[in-house]
N, C-alpha and C positions, 0 to 999 in steps of 0.2 A: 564566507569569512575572508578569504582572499580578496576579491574583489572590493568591501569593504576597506580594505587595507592595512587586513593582520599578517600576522606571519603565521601559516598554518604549517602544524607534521600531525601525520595517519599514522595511525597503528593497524596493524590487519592482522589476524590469526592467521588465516588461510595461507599457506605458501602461492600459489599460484591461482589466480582467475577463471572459472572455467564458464562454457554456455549451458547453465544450468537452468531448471525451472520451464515457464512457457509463460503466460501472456502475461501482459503489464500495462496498464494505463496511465495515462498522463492526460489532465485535463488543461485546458489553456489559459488557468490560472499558475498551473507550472513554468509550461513554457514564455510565457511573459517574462519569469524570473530567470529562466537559463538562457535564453535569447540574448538580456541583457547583463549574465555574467559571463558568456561564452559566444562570443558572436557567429552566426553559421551552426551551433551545435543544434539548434532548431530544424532544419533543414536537413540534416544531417539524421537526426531522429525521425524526423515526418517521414525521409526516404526509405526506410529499415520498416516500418510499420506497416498495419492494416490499411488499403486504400478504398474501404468497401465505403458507401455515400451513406447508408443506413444499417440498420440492425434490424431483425425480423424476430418477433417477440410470437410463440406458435403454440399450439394445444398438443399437450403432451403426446396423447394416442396416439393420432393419426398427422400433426404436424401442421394442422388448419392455420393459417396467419391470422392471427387476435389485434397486433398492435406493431404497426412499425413506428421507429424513431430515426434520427439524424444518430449517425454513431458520437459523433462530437457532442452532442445534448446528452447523450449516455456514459461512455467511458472516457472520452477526447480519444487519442492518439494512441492506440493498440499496437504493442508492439511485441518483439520475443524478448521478455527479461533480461536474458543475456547478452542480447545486442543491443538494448541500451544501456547498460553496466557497462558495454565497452566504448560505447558512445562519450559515457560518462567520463570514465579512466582516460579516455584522448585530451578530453577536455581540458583534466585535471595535469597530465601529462605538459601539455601544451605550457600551464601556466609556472611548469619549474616546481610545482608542489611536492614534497616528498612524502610515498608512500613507502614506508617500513614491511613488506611483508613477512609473512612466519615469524610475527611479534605479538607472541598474546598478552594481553593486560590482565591481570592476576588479582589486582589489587588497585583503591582508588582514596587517596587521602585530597579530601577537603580543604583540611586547615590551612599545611603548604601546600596548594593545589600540586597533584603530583598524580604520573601515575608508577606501576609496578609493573617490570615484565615477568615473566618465566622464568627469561634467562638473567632475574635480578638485578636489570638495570630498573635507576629509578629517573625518570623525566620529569622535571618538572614546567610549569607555566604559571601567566596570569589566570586561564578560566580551563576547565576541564570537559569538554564536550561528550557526551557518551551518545551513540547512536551505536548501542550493543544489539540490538533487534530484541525478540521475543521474548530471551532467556537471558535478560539484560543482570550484568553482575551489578552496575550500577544503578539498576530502579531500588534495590536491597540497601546498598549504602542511602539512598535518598529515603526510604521511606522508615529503613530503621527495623524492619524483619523483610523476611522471606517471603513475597508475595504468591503465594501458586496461583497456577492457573486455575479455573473451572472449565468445566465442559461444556460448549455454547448449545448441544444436545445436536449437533451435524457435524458430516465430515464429508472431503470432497477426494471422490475418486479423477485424479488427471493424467492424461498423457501427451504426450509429444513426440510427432514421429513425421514419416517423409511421405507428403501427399501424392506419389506416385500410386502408391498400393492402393490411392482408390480410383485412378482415372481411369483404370479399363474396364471399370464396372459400371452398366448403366446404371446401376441403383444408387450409385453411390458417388459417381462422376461428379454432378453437380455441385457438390462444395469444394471442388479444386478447381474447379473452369474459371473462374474469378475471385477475387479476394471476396470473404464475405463474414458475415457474424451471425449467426439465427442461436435464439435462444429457445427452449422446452421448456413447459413450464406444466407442473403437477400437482398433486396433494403432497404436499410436506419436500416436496424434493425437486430441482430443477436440471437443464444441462445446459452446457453453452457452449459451442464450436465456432471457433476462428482458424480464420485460413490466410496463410502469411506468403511472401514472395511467391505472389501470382500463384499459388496452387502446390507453388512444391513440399511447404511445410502446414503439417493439420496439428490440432488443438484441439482436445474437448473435454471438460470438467462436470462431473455430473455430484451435485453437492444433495446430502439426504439425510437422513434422522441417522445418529449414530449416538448408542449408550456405550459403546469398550470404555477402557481404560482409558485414561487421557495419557497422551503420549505427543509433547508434540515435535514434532520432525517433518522436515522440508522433504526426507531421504527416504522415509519410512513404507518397502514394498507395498503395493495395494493387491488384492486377490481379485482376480479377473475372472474367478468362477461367481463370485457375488457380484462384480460387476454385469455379469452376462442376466442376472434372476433378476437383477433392478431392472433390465431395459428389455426385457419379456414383453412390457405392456408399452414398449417407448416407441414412437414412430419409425415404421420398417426402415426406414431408409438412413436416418442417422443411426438407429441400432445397429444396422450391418456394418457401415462404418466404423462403430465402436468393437463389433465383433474380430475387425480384421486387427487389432490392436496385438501385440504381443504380450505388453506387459504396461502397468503404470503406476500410480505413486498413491498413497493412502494420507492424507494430509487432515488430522483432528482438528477440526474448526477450535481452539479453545477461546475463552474471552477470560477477560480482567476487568473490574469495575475502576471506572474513573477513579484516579489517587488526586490525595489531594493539596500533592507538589509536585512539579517536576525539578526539584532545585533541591541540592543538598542544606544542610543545616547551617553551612558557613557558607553558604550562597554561591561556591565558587564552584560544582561540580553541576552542570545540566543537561538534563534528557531531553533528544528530542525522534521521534521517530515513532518505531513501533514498541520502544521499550516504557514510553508515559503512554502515545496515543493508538492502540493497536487498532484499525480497522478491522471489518468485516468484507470479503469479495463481494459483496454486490454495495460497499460503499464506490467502491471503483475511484476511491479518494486517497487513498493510502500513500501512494508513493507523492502525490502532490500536495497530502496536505505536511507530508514531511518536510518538501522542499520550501513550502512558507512556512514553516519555525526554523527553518535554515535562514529565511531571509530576516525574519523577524527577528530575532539573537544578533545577526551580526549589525543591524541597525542599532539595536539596543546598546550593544555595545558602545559602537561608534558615537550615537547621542551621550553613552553617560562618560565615555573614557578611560586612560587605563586605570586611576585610580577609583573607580567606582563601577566594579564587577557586581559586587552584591544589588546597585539599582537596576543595573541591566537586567541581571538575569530574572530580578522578581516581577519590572515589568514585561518583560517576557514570555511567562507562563498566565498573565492576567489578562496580558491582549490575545494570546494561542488560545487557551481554553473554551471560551464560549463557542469558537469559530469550528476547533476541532470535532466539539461536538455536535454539531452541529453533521457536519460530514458524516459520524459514526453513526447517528440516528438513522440517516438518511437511509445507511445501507441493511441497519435492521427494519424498517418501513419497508423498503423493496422486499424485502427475501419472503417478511410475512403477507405484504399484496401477494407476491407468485405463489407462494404456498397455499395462498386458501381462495384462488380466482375462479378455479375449476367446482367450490361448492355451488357458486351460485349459479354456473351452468348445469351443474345436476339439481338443482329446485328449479330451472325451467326457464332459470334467468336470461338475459345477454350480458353481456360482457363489455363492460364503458373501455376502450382504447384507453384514456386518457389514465384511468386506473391502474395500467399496466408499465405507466413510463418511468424510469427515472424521474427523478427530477432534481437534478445536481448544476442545470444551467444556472441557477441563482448562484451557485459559488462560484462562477467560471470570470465574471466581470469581477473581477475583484486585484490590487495591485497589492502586497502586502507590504512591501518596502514603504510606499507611501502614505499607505493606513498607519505604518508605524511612526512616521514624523509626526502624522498630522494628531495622533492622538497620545503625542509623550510628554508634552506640557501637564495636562490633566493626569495622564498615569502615573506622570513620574513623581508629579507632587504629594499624590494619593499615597505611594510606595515610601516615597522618603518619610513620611511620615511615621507609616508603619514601622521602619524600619528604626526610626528614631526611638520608639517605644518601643519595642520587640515583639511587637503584638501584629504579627504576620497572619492577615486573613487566609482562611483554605481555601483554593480551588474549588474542594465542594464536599 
């Protein structure tokens, strides 16, 4: 938006920033877009990430190599969550933008776009941006009830810890000698281990059929005595790795079905991130398909003006959408190839490589900024129209 050439203010609950989480991807349909809002933040990012050339896709058991890929055709740019969020914040930092921390937003009126804090202040603006995440208060003002979540029927146990505890082990050495990425792949359940600054920081995520209660939480303990019965049958070698784990995080896969607005009712309030488009982790799209409806909005903007917030935003959600899901498919396609690869190696089959990859390089050539010029003639007219009737097509 800034760049564009709004006047942006953040609101942020959190008091303080911390290095939370573990791995994050960024594919090079991202960085095309922060390169040219943040000059250098590219460079900056590449150097903080995974520098491993591929990814090793393996047989649950015993760890056999099934299918390697280029990690950039895969995730792009693997890095630690937190140290792109600070990457990010420099950025933002650099450009004069003010972030308001320990200000939560309580409340969101449409009409006089505005928002509400805690502590009773009301701000107002031209358009109301909500990128609440997960547990967004504004998908609820947008859709008009209470959306709960469903249970995607998995959940991913993860940790993050200091790759020293595994170099003096030969068994276990080998995933800190270099940066790298190997994935396991089983019935109903997978893991994935990354290894970050050269060796000294480990990763690894083992996602599996889960019925509890949905809960969901970024924070939320994981039990490392069920972690240990999962990886009983897992290949010795990343098992013992996971065995040397102290403790890790229990994170409920939930899903939401596609709504079908991300714009409020007076046009002026819009979602964009994981609060309308919430990924799945093996979309490995998430964070970059957020940053393209970051770039798409503020184009939209820009084409329609400050007087006409309402065509922006509705062409916005009609050029996002198809694209969006497109990415979220993607990453339910992957999860169900890895979960059911290993039947047809038990009826006696092999195993096609090519069936085990990603395949997210189609969205990677892609500019969004410029897909939005080149197609706001045709959307916008389509839009005005609507808009002139009040007969707003769904999403879906």
């Amino acid at each position: 938006m800034h760049h564009a050439g709004f006047e942006v203010v953040v609101f942020e609950k959190v008091r303080q920033f911390q290095r939370l989480g573990d791995s994050l991807g960024l594919g090079e349909n991202a960085f095309l877009l922060l390169d040219r809002w943040s000059p250098f933040l590219r460079d900056r990012l590449i150097e903080i990430g995974n520098k491993s050339e591929f990814m090793q896709i393996r047989r649950w058991h015993d760890g056999k190599l099934l299918a390697q890929q280029p990690l950039m055709d895969m995730a792009g740019y693997i890095g630690h969550r937190g140290d792109y969020h600070t990457g990010f914040l420099q950025a933002v930092a650099e450009k004069g933008i003010p972030v308001h921390m320990g200000t939560e937003v309580i409340d969101y009126d449409d009409s006089t776009p505005s928002v509400t804090l805690k502590n009773g202040e009301r701000h107002f603006a031209d358009i109301v941006i909500a990128v609440d995440g997960i547990k967004s208060r504004a998908r609820e003002l947008v859709l008009g009830f209470d959306d709960k979540p469903k249970s995607s029927g998995y959940a991913c146990f993860r940790a993050f810890f200091d790759g020293n505890k595994l170099k003096g082990d030969p068994v276990t050495a080998e995933f800190v000698e270099n940066e790298c990425v190997n994935i396991w792949i089983g019935k109903d359940m997978h893991c994935v281990q990354n290894t970050l600054r050269g060796g000294d920081e480990f990763n690894w995520i083992i996602t599996h059929k889960d019925s509890a209660d949905i809960k969901e939480s970024w924070s939320q303990p994981g039990d490392m005595e069920e972690v240990r019965r999962l990886v009983t049958t897992l290949d010795p070698r990343i098992a013992r790795a996971i065995r040397k784990t102290d403790e890790c995080l229990d994170w409920k896969i939930c899903y939401r079905d596609p709504i079908p607005t991300w714009v409020s009712k007076n046009h002026k309030v819009a979602l964009i991130g994981d609060c309308c488009h919430p990924h799945l982790p093996t979309s490995a799209q998430g964070a970059s398909q957020a940053t393209e409806s970051a770039a798409v909005l503020a184009q939209c903007l820009l084409l329609a003006g400050k007087d006409n917030v309402p065509l922006a935003t509705r062409v916005y959600e009609k050029i996002r959408f198809p694209r969006v899901r497109r990415a979220q498919t993607n990453g339910e396609d992957l999860r169900d190839r890895w979960h059911s690869a290993l039947d047809k190696v038990n009826e006696g089959e092999e195993i096609d490589p090519s069936s085990l990859l990603i395949r997210n390089a189609v969205l990677y050539d892609y500019d969004a900024e410029a897909d939005t010029r080149k197609r706001w003639p045709e959307m916008s007219a389509l839009v005005s129209e609507e808009l002139r009737t009040g007969n707003i097509t769904p999403l879906c």
